[in-house]
C-alpha positions in Angstrom: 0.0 0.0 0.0 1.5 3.4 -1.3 1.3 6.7 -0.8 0.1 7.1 3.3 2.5 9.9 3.8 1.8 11.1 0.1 2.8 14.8 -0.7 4.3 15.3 3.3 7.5 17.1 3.6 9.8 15.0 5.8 13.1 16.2 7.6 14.9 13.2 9.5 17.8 13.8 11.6 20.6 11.6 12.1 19.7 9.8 8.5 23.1 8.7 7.4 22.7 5.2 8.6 21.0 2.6 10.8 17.4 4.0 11.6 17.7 7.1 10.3 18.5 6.2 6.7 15.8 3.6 7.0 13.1 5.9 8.4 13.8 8.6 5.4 13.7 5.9 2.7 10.4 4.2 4.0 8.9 7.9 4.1 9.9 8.0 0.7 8.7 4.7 -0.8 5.1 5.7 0.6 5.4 9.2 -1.0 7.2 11.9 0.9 10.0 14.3 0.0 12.8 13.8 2.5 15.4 16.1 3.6 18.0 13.9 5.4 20.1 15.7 7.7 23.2 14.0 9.7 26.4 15.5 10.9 28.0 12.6 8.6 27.1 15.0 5.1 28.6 12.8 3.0 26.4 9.9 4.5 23.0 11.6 4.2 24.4 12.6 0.4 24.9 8.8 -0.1 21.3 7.8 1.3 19.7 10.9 -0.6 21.4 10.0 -3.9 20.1 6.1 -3.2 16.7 7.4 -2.7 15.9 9.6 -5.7 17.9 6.6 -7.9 14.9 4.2 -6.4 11.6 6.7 -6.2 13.0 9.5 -8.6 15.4 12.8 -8.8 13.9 15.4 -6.1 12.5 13.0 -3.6 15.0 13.1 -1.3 17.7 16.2 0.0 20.6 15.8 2.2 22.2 18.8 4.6 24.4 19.0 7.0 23.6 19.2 10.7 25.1 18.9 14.2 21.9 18.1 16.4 23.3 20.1 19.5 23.4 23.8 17.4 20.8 26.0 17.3 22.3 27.9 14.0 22.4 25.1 12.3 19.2 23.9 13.5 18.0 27.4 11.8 19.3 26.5 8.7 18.1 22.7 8.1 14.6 24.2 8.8 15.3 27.3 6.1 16.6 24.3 4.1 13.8 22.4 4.4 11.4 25.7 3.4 13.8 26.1 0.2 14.1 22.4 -1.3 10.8 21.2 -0.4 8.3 24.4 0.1 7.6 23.1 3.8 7.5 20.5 6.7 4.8 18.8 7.6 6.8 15.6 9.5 10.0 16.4 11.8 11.2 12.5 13.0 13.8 13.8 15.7 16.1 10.1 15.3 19.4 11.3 16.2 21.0 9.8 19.3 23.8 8.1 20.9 24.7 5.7 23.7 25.8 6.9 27.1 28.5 4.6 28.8 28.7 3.9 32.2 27.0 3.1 36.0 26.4 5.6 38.3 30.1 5.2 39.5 32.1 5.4 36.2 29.7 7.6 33.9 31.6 10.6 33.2 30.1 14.2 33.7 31.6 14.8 30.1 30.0 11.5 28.5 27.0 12.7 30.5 26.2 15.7 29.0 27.3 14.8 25.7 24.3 11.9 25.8 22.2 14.8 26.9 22.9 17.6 24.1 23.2 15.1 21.5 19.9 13.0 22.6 17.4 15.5 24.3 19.0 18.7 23.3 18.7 18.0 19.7 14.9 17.0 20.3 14.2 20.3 22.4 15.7 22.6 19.2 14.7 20.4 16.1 10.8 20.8 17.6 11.2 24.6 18.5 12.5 25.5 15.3 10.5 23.3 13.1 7.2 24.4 14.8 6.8 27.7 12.8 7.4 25.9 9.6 4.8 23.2 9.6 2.1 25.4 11.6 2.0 26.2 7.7 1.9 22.6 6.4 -1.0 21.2 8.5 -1.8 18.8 9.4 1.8 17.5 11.1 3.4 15.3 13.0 6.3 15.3 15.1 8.0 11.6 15.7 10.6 11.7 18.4 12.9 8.0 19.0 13.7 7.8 22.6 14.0 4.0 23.3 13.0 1.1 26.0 15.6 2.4 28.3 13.3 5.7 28.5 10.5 3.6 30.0 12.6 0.5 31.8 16.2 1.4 34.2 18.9 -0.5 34.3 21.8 0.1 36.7 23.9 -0.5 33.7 23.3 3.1 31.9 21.6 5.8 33.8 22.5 8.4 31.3 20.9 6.4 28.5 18.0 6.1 30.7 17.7 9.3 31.7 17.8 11.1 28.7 15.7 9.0 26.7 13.2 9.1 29.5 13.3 12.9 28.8 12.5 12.4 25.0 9.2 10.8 26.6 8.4 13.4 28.6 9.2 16.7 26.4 6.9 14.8 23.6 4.0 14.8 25.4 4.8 18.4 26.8 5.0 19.3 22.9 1.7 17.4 22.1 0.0 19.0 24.5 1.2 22.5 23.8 0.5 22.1 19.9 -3.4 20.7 21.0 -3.2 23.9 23.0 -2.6 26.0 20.3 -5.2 24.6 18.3 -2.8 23.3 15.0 -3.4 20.3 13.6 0.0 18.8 15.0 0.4 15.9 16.5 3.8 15.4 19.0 4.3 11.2 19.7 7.7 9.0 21.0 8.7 5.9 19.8 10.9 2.8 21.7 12.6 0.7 20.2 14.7 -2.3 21.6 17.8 -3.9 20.8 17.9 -3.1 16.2 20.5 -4.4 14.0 21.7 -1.1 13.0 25.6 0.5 13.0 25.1 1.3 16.8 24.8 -1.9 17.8 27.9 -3.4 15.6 29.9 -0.6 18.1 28.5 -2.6 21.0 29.3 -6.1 19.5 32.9 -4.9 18.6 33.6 -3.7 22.1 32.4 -6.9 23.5 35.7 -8.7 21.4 33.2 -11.6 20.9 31.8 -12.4 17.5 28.7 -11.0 16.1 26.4 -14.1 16.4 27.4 -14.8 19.8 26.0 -11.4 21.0 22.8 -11.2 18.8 22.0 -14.2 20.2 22.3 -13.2 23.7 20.4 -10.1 23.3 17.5 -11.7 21.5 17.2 -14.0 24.1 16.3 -10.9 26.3 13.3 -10.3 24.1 9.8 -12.7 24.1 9.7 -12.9 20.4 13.3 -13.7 21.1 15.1 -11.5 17.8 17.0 -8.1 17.5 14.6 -6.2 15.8 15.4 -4.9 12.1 15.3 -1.2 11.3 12.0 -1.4 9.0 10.3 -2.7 12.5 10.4 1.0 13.6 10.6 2.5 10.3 7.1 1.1 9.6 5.9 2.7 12.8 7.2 6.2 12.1 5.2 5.6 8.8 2.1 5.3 10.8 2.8 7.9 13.4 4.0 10.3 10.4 0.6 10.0 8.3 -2.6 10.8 8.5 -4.0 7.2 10.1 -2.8 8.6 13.3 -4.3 12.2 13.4 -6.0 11.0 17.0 -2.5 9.9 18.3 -0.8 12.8 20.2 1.3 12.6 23.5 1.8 8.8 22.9 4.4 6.2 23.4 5.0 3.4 20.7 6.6 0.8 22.0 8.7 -1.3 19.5 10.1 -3.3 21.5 9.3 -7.0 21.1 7.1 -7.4 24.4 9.9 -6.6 26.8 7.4 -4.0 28.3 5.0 -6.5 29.2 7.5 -8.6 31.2 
């Protein structure tokens, strides 16, 4: 089934790889221009030139963009205005792991996990807002993850910056319901996904690939690691219309670990 997010104006952050990349081209194979925006340039240029060579010259835009700067925040949005006329979806994806317990968690590694994961959600939806009060109806798709919902002593900056994705998403839905716009504000959480991220984890581990996928799908009931197109099918749904009675949500993506 084509065409759910047909004529929508898409920016996606950290779309050079893994979830990102995946999220802009599934926008883009249901009908969406996408502007793929990454601090890798050259990796949102290769994932933009692979889209329009699949779904056609123009679909899809690359720029430049370091999540944690309001200037260049400022400029992917003018961006957006100038290569695709407007925004009517912002999918806030960019993110990174936060190392350490309690004990060994750096302040430095700390705040980095916060300006590059909560930070970078905070700006892209202040600075998109103005833009896609013109393109209604919107939606706003923030990924925080299962750590934002479940601890583990393992990672409390993980955890508590993706638990602030989920809270600052319903403070943005309600605010937009507020305002009376026809824009809806909604978090996804994914699991353990097969993406670029997780080969970091695997390598740091010094044990082979197999050996770790295995143990972390054993952590989930349907027992796999999920596959980016798991959540890039539900930013789909959260991005189009089918979901205009969805604000200030949670999807959880994550396999039934929740439920446990």
């Amino acid at each position: 089934m084509g065409g759910r997010v047909q004529g929508k104006k898409a920016l996606v952050t950290g779309a050079a790889q893994g979830l990102g990349a995946a999220q802009a081209a599934m926008l883009a194979r249901h009908g969406a221009q996408v502007l793929l925006a990454d601090i890798n340039a050259a990796g949102a240029e290769a994932q933009a030139k692979a889209i329009n060579a699949e779904f056609g010259a123009g679909t899809a835009h690359a720029v430049s963009l370091d999540v944690t700067r309001e200037d260049q925040w400022i400029e992917a949005i003018e961006a957006a205005n100038e290569l695709m006329g407007g925004l009517s979806i912002l999918v806030n994806n960019a993110g990174v792991g936060v190392r350490g317990n309690i004990e060994t968690c750096t302040l430095a590694d700390w705040q980095r996990g916060f300006a590059i994961n909560v930070d970078s959600v905070f700006l892209g939806c202040q600075k998109a807002l103005p833009l896609m009060k013109d393109t209604q109806p919107g939606s706003i798709v923030n990924i925080s993850s299962i750590a934002g919902l479940i601890a583990s002593d393992t990672m409390p900056g993980y955890n508590a910056s993706k638990a602030a994705v989920w809270m600052l998403s319903k403070s943005v839905a309600l605010y937009c319901a507020k305002m009376g716009w026809d824009i809806r504000c909604n978090s996804v959480h994914p699991t353990f996904i097969d993406t670029p991220i997780l080969d970091g984890m695997v390598t740091s581990t010094g044990k082979p690939k197999e050996v770790i996928m295995d143990k972390l799908a054993r952590q989930i009931p349907l027992k796999r690691v999920g596959h980016p197109d798991d959540i890039a099918n539900g930013v789909l749904y959260l991005a189009s219309d089918e979901s205009r009675f969805m604000t200030g949500a949670e999807l959880k993506l994550d396999g039934g670990i929740s439920a446990m």
